[in-house]
ZATI-34125 format. One record per residue: residue in one letter; x, y, z of N, C-alpha, C in turn. Coordinates in steps of 0.05 Angstrom, whole numbers, padded with zeros to 5 digits, always signed. Layout:
N
AXYZXYZXYZ
...
***
This chain:
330
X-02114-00856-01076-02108-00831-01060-02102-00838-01031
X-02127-00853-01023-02117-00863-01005-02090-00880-00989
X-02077-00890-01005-02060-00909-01007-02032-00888-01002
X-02034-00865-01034-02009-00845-01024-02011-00828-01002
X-02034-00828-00996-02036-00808-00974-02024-00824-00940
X-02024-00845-00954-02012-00866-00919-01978-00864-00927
X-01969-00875-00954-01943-00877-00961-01927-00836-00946
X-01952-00827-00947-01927-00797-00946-01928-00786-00918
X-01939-00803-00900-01954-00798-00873-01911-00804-00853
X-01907-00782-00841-01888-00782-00832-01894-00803-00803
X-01866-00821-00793-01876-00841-00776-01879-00822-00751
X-01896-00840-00735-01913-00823-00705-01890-00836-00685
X-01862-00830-00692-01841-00829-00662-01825-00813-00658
X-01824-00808-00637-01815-00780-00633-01783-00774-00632
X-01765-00802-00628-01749-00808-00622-01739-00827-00645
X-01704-00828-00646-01696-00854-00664-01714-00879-00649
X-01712-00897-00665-01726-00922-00660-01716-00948-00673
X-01698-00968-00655-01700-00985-00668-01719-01008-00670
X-01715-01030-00702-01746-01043-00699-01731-01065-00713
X-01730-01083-00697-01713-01120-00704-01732-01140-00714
X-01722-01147-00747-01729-01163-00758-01719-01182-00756
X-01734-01211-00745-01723-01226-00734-01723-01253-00747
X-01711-01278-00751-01705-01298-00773-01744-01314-00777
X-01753-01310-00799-01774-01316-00810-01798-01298-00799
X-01790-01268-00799-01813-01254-00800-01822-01243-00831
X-01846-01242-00836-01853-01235-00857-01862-01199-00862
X-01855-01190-00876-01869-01167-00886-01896-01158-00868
X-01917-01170-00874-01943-01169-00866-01943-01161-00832
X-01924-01192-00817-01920-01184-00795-01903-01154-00783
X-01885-01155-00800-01877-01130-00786-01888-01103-00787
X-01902-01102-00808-01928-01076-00810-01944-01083-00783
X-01957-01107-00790-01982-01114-00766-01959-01101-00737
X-01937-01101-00730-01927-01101-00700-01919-01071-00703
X-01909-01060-00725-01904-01032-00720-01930-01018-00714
X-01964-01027-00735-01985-01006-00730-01997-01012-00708
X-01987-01044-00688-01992-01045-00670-01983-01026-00648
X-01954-01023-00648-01937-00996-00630-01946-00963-00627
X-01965-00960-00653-01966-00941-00671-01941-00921-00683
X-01935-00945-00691-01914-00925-00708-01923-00915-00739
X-01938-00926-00747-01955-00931-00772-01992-00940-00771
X-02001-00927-00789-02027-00938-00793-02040-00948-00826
X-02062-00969-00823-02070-00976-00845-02046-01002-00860
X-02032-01009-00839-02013-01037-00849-02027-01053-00875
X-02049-01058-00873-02051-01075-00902-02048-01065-00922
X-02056-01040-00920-02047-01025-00952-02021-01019-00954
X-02001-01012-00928-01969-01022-00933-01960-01049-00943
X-01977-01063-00935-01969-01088-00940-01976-01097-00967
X-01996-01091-00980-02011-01092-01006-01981-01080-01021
X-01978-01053-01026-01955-01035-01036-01937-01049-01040
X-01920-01066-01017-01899-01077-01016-01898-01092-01038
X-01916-01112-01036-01923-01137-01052-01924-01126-01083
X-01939-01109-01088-01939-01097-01112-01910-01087-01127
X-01897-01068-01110-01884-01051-01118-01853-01056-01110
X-01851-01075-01095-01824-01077-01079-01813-01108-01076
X-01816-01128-01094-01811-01156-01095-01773-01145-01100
X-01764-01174-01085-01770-01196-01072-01788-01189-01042
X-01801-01196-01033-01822-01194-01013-01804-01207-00987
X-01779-01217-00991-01755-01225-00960-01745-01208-00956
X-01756-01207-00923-01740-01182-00905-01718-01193-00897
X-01693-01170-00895-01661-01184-00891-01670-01178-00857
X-01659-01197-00846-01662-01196-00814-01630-01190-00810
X-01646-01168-00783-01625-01156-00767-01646-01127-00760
X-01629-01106-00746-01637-01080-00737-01639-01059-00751
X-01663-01056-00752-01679-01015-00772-01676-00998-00757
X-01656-00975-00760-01662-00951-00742-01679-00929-00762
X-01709-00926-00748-01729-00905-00759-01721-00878-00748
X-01719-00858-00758-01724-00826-00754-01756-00812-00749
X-01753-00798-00737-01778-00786-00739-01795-00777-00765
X-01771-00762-00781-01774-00757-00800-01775-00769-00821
X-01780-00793-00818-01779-00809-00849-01805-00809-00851
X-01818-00813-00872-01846-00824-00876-01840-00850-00885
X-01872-00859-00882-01873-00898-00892-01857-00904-00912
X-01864-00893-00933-01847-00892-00959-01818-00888-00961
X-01807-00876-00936-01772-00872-00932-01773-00897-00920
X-01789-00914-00896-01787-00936-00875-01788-00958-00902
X-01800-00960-00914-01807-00977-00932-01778-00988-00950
X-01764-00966-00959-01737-00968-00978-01721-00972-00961
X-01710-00966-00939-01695-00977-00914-01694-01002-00915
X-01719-01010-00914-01734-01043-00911-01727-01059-00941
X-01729-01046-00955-01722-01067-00981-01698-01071-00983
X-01685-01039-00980-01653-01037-00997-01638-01062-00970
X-01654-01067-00943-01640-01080-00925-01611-01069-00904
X-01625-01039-00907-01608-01023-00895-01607-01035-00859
X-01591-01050-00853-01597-01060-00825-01563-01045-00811
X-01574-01042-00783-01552-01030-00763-01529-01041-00767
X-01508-01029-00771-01482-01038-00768-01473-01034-00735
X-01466-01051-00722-01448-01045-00694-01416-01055-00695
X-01394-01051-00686-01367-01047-00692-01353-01065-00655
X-01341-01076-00673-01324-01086-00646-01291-01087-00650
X-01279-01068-00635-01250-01063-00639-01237-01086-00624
X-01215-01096-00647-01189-01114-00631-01164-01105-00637
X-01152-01097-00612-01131-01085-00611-01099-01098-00622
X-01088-01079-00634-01066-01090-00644-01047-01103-00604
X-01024-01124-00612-01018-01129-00585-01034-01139-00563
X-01060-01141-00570-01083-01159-00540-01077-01188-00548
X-01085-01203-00528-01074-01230-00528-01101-01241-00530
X-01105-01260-00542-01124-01289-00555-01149-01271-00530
X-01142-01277-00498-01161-01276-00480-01175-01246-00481
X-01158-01231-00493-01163-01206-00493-01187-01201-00512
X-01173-01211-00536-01203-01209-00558-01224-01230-00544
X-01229-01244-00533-01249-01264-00527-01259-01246-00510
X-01250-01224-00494-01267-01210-00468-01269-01189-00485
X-01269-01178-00505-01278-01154-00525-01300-01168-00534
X-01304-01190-00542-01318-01189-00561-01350-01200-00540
X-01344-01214-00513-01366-01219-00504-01383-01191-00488
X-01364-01175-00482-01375-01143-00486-01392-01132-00504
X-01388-01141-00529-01396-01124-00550-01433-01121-00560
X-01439-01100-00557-01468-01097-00550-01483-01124-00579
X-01506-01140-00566-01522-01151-00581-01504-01171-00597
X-01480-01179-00591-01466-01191-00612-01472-01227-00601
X-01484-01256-00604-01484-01269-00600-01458-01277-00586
X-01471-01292-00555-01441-01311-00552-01450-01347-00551
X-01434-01350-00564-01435-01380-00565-01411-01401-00565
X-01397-01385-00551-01365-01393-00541-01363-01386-00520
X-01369-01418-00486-01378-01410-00469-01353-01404-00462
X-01348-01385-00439-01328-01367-00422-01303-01384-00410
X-01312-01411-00407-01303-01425-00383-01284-01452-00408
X-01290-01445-00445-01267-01463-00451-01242-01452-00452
X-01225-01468-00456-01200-01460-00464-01192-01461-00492
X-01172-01445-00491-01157-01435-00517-01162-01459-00537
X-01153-01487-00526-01148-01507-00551-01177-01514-00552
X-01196-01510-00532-01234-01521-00537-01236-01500-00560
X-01227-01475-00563-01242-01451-00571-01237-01470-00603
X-01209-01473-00611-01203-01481-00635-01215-01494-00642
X-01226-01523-00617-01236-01539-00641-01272-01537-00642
X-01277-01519-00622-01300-01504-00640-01303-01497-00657
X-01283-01481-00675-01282-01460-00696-01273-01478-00712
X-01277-01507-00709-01262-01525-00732-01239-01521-00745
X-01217-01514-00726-01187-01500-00737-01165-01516-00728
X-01148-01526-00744-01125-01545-00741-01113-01537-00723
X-01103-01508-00715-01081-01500-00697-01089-01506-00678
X-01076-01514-00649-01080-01518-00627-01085-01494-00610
X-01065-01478-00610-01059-01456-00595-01063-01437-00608
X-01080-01417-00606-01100-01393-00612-01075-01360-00620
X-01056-01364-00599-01052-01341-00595-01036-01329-00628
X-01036-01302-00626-01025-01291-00656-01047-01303-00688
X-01063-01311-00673-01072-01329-00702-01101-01303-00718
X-01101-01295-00702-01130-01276-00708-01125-01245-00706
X-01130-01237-00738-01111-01208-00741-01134-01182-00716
X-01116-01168-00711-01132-01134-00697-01138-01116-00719
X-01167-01119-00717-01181-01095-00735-01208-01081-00715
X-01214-01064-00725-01252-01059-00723-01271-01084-00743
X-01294-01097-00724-01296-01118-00749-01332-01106-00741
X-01343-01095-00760-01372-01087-00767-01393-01123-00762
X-01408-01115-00751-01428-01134-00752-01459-01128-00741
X-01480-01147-00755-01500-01141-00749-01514-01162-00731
X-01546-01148-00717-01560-01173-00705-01557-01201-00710
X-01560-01224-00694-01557-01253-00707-01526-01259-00715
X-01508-01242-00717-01483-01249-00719-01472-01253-00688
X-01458-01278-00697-01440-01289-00670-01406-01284-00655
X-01403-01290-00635-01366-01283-00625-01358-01305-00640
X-01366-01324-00652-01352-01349-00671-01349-01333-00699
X-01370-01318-00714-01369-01305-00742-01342-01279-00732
X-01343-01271-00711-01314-01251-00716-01294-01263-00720
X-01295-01282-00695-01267-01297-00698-01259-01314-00719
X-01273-01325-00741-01276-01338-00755-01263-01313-00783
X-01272-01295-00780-01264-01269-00801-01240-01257-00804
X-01240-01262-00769-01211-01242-00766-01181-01270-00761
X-01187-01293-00764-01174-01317-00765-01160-01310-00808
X-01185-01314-00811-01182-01320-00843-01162-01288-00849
X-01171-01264-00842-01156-01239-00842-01135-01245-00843
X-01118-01251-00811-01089-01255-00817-01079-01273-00825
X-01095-01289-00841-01083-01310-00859-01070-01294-00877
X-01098-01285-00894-01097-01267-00914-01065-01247-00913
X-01068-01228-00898-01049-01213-00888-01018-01215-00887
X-01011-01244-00866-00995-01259-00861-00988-01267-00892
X-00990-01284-00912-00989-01295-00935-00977-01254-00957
X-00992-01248-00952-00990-01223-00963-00951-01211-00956
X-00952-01205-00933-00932-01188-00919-00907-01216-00921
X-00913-01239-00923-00895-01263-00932-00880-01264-00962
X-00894-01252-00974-00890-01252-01010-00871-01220-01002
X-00864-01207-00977-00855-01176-00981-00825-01177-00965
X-00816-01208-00957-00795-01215-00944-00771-01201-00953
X-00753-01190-00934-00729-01183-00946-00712-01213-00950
X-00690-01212-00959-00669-01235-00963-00650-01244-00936
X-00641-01274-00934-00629-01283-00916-00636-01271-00883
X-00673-01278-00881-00669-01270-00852-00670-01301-00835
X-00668-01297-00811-00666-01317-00791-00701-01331-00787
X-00720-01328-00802-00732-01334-00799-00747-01352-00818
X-00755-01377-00821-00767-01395-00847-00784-01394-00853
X-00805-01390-00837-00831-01391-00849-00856-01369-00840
X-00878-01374-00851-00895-01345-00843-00900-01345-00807
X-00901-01374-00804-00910-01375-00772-00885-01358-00751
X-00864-01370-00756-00835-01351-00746-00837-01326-00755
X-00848-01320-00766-00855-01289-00781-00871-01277-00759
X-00894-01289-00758-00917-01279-00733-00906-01288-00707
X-00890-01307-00701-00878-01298-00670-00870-01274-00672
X-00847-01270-00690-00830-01256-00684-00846-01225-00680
X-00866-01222-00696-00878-01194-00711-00888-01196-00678
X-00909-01216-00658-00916-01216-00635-00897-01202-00608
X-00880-01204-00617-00855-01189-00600-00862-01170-00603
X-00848-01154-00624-00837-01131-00642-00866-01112-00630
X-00884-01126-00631-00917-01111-00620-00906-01103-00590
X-00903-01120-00576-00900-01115-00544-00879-01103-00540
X-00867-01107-00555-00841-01089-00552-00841-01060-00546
X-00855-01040-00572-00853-01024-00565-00881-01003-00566
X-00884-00982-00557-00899-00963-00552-00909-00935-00572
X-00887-00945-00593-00876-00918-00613-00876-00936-00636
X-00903-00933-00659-00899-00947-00686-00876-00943-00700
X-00862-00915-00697-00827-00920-00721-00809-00934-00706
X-00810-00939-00685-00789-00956-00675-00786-00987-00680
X-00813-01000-00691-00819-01023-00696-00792-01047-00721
X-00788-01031-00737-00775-01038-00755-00740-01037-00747
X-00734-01018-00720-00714-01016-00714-00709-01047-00688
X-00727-01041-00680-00733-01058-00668-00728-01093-00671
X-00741-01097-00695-00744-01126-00707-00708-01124-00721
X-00700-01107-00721-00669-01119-00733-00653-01115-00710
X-00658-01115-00688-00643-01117-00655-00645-01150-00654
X-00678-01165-00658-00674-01184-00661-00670-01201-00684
X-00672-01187-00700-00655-01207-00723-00626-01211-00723
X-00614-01192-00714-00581-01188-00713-00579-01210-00695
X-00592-01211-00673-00587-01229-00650-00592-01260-00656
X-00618-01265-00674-00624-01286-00680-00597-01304-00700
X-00593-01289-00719-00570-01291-00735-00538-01295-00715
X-00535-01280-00702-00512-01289-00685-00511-01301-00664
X-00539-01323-00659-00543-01340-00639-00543-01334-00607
X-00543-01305-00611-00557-01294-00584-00578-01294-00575
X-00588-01296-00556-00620-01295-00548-00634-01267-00544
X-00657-01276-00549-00670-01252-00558-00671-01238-00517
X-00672-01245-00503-00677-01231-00464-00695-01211-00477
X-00719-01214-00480-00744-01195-00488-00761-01204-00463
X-00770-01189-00448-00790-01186-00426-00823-01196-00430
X-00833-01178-00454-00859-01197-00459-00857-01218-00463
X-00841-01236-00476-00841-01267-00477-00844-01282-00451
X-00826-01266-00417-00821-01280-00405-00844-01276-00389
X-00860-01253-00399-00891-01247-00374-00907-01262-00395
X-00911-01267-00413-00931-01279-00429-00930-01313-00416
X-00904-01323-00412-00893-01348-00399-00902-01352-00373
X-00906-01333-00356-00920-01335-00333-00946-01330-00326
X-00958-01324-00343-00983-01327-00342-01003-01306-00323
X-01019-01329-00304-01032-01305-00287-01017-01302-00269
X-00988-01310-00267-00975-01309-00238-00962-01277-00251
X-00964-01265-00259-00951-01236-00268-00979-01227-00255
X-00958-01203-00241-00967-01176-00228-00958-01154-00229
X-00950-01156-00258-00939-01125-00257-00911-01129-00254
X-00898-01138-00242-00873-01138-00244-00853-01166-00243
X-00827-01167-00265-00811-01187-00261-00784-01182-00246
X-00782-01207-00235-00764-01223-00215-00736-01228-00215
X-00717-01226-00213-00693-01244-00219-00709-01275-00215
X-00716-01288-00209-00723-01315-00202-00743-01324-00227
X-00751-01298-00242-00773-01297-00264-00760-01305-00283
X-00741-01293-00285-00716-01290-00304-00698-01323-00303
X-00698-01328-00289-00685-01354-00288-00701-01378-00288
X-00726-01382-00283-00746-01398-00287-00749-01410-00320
X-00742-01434-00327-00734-01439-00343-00777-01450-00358
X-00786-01431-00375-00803-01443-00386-00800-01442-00421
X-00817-01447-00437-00811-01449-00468-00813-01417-00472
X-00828-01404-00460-00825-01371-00467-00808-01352-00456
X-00786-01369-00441-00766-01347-00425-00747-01341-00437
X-00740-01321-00461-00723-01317-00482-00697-01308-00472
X-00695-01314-00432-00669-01302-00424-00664-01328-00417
X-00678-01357-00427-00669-01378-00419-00666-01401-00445
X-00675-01392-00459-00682-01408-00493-00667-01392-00515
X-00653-01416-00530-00650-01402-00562-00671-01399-00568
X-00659-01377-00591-00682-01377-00615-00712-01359-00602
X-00731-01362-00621-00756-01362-00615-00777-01373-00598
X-00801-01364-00586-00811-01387-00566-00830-01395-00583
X-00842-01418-00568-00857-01434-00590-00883-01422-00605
X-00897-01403-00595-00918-01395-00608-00915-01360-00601
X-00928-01347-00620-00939-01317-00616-00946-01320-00586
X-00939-01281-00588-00948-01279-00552-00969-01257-00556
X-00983-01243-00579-01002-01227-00574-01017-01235-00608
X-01031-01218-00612-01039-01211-00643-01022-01180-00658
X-01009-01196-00672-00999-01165-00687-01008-01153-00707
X-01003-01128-00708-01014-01119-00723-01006-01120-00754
X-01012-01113-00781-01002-01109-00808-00972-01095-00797
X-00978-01068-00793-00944-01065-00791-00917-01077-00776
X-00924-01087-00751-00912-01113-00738-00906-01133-00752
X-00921-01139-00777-00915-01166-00786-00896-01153-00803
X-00905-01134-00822-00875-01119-00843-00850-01114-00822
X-00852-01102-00800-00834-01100-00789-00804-01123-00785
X-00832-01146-00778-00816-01166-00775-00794-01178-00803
X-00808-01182-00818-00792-01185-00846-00782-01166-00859
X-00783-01145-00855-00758-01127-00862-00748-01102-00845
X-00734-01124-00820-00715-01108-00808-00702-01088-00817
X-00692-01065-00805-00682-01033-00803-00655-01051-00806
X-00634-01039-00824-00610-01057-00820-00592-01041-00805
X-00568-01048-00799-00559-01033-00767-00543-01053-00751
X-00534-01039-00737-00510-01054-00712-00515-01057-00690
X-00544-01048-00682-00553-01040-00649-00560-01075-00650
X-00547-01082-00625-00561-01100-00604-00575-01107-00582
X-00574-01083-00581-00591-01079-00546-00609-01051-00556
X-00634-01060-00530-00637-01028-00529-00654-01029-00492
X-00666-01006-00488-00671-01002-00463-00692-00978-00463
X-00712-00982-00454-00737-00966-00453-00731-00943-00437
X-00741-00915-00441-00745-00891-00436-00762-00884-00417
X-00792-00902-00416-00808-00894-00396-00827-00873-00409
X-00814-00863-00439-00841-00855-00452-00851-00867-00469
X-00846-00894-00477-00853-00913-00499-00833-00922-00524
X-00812-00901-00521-00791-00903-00541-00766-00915-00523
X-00744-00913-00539-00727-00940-00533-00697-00932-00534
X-00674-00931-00524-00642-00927-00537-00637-00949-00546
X-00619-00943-00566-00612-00964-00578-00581-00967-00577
X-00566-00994-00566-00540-00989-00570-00523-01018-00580
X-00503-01007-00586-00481-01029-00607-00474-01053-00574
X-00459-01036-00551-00445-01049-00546-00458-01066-00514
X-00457-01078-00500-00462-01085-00481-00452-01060-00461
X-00439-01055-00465-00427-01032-00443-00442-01008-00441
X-00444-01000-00464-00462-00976-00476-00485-00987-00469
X-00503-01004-00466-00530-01020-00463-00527-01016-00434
X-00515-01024-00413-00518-01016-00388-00511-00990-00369
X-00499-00974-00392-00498-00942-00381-00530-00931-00389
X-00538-00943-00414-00565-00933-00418-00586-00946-00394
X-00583-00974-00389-00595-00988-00363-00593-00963-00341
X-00574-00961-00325-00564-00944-00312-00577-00914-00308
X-00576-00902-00331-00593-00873-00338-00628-00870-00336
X-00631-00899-00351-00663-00895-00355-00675-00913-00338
X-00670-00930-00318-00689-00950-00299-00674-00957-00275
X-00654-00948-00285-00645-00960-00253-00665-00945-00232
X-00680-00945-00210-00700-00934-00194-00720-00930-00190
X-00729-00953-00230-00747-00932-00235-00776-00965-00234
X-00797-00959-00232-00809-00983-00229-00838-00989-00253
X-00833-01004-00266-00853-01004-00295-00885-01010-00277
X-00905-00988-00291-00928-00985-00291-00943-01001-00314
X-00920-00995-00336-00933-01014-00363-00915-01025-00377
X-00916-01047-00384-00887-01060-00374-00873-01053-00412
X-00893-01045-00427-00877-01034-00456-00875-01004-00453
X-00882-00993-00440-00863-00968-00431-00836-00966-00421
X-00834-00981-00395-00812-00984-00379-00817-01006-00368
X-00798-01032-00383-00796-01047-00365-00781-01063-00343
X-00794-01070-00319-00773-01074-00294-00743-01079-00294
X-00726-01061-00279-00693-01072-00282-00683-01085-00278
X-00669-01092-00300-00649-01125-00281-00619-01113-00290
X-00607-01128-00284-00572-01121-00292-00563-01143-00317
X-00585-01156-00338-00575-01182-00343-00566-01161-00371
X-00579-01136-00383-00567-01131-00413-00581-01158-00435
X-00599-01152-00421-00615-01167-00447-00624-01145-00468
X-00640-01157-00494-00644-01133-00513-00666-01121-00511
X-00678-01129-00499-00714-01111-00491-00710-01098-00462
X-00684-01090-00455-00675-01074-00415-00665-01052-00433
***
């Protein structure tokens, strides 16, 4: 009697409560520290119960959120079934490698063990990963995690993700594009992200540069050439920016630049492999996130003309800064 009469005894907090089971605590102990708190009384006969009635007798470690309203007997099934806190860390479709690394050292209670101060190619060969260069390699999701989980176990998840993903959206290729393999796939899809502001435009988008890629034009896309400059970008590009000859200045390079410039998303990557088919080669941002699209160079700089000439980019995939060159991202 005694025994049910403790099991149905509602817990004494007045408030949610969390209560962290921590790597080799036992059952016994965690009774003994809650009826120490008073959240509970008479722990050995909880603890007796357990043993009896509730094997395996291993607590899953991580975080219990208690109610007021539960009794021992609700605290108790929490505890077995291993109901532990989920917490959520968002990575944005389009953030760059550094971006997710400063999300995720934010993220409440989440271990860091990837100190601040390595770089991109240290981070890799922490994570025991062949690639050198990080960027595009690790898909944008919400990735759920609990206590004792590390910024190495996300990245490690969301790595293997856009494998997954990538390989997936690879088997969904349209025919004869300009691109060979899944990695040219994820540059390209890395663009197509910065590009634009407006998810239906994406697919119209990726066949501006496929047309171009195919007729040995260069892609003159703006994020490539701020991603190329690094921390020397402030918000705005240069004629001198523009002519600065680095591997990411696509108003100075055939083809593709050597690696992804953000993380894209699932639809970015379809985008990329099955271009909108079409005659536009150019297009030129609005300043509300969407884009004109036009056939001819001439037509491309009356739209220049209409929508930026004056006008000065705040975000640089909204509206970005004017030049007179008629590249395909002006």
């Amino acid at each position: 009697m005694l025994l049910q009469y403790t099991l149905s005894q509602t817990l004494r907090i007045d408030d949610v409560t969390i209560v962290e089971v921590e790597p080799g605590s036992t059952p016994a102990r965690v009774f003994a520290e809650l009826e120490q708190d008073g959240v509970i009384s008479r722990s050995g006969w909880i603890r007796r119960y357990w043993q009896w009635q509730m094997p395996p007798t291993v607590l899953q470690v991580g975080e219990y959120t208690l109610k007021p309203d539960m009794t021992v007997k609700d605290m108790l099934g929490v505890l077995h079934r291993g109901e532990v806190l989920q917490r959520s860390v968002t990575l944005v479709d389009g953030w760059s490698f550094s971006q997710f690394r400063e999300a995720l050292s934010q993220a409440e209670r989440l271990q860091q063990t990837l100190p601040v101060n390595l770089s991109p190619r240290q981070v890799m060969k922490e994570l025991r990963l062949d690639e050198k260069h990080p960027e595009g390699l690790f898909f944008p999701d919400t990735y759920q995690y609990t206590l004792g989980m590390s910024d190495r176990d996300i990245l490690l998840r969301a790595y293997k993700r856009m494998q997954t993903v990538l390989d997936e959206v690879w088997t969904q290729k349209a025919q004869n594009l300009p691109i060979d393999s899944p990695y040219e796939a994820l540059i390209l899809a890395s663009i197509i992200e910065r590009e634009t502001g407006v998810p239906y435009e994406r697919d119209e988008i990726s066949g501006v540069f496929t047309r171009r890629l195919q007729q040995g034009m260069r892609l003159q896309t703006d994020p490539t050439v701020i991603y190329g400059m690094g921390d020397s970008y402030q918000g705005r590009i240069g004629r001198d920016d523009l002519r600065n000859v680095t591997p990411y200045n696509t108003y100075m390079i055939d083809g593709l630049p050597p690696t992804p410039i953000a993380m894209p998303g699932r639809e970015a990557l379809l985008a990329a492999v099955n271009p909108k088919p079409g005659t536009s080669l150019y297009f030129v941002a609005k300043g509300d996130g969407s884009h004109i699209f036009s056939d001819s160079l001439q037509d491309h700089n009356r739209a220049v003309q209409q929508y930026q000439i004056d006008q000065r980019a705040k975000d640089y995939r909204s509206s970005p800064p004017p030049t007179n060159s008629g590249g395909a991202g002006r």
